[in-house]
C-alpha positions, 0 to 999 in steps of 0.5 A: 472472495474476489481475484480483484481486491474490494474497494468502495472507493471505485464507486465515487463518481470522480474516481470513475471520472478520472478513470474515464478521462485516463482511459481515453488519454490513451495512458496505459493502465501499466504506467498508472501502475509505475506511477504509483511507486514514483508517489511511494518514493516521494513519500519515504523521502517526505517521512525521511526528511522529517530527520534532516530538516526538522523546521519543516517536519511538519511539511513533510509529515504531511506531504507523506501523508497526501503522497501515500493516498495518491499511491492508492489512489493510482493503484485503484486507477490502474485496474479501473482504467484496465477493467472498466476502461478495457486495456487489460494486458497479458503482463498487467498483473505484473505490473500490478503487483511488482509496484505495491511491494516496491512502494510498500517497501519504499514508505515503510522504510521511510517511516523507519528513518523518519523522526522517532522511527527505527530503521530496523523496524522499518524493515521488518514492518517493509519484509511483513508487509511482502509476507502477506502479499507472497502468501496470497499469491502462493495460496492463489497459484495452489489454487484457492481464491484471491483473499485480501482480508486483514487485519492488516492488508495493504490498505489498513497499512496505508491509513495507518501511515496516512494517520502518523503522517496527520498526526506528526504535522498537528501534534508536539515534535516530542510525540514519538509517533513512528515506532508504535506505528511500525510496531502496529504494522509489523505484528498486525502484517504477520498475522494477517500472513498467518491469517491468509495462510490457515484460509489458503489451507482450508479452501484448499482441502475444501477444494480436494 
């Protein structure tokens, strides 16, 4: 395991070109960070919006669909741009992880209210979402390694977002999409929780 979360994407050489050309912008990987919550926020409110103008569901499924990737897309850039590009601050991991549960929070919640979702729901997969990210960072301060595994880490949260996104913009209006999706995310994040949990534990007593 790694303190860095692993994603091929950070290999693709127009990420590494973008990242190059951020990072002599002299943007701060900090601000790259906030960014990402602005994305997230448009995001809920295109998943939101399919309720109140249902002519232009399809719109804005879609639009939530491309405004979470470019919330990933800005989380991947802020630690390339800090690592590779050099600008490592003393608060960067602040700023790295105070956004992803906002913007987690902001989409999720988004979902909940979007057409055929439930807000409830929305909140619980939002709260099981902060559970597997609080439990990684109380394991890690205990001492054990960084552990970003599944089934349900932020990233396969995101593609399942991304796929009802797709999905709401191609299929009838009268698929109820966003409920199982929530339903997914909610038990699929408190195993993850669970998962990490028994992993922090063990490497600890490892460790002792």
């Amino acid at each position: 395991m790694t303190d860095r979360r692993p994603l091929s994407s950070r290999d693709i050489p127009f990420f590494q070109g973008i990242a190059r050309a951020l990072s002599r912008s002299g943007i701060s990987p900090n601000a790259i960070s906030v960014s990402s919550m602005f994305f997230a926020g448009a995001a809920g409110t295109a998943f939101w919006w399919t309720t109140q103008r249902p002519d232009q569901a399809r719109w804005a499924w879609l639009a939530g669909a491309i405004l979470v990737q470019l919330r990933l897309i800005a989380n991947m850039l802020d630690g390339m741009v800090a690592i590779e590009g050099g600008k490592a601050s003393p608060v960067g991991e602040l700023y790295n992880e105070v956004p992803d549960r906002i913007s987690d929070s902001a989409i999720l919640i988004g979902v909940g209210l979007s057409a055929g979702g439930n807000l409830l729901l929305g909140m619980g997969a939002a709260l099981a979402a902060m559970l597997t990210a609080y439990v990684r960072a109380v394991c890690k301060a205990a001492g054990a390694p960084q552990d970003f595994s599944g089934p349900m880490a932020k990233p396969h949260r995101m593609a399942l977002v991304t796929a009802l996104g797709v999905a709401g913009c191609l299929a009838p209006p009268e698929w109820r999409l966003a409920t199982p999706v929530l339903w997914v995310i909610l038990t699929g994040s408190l195993l993850t929780a669970l998962r990490r949990l028994l992993h922090g534990a063990r490497d600890l007593r490892k460790g002792a």
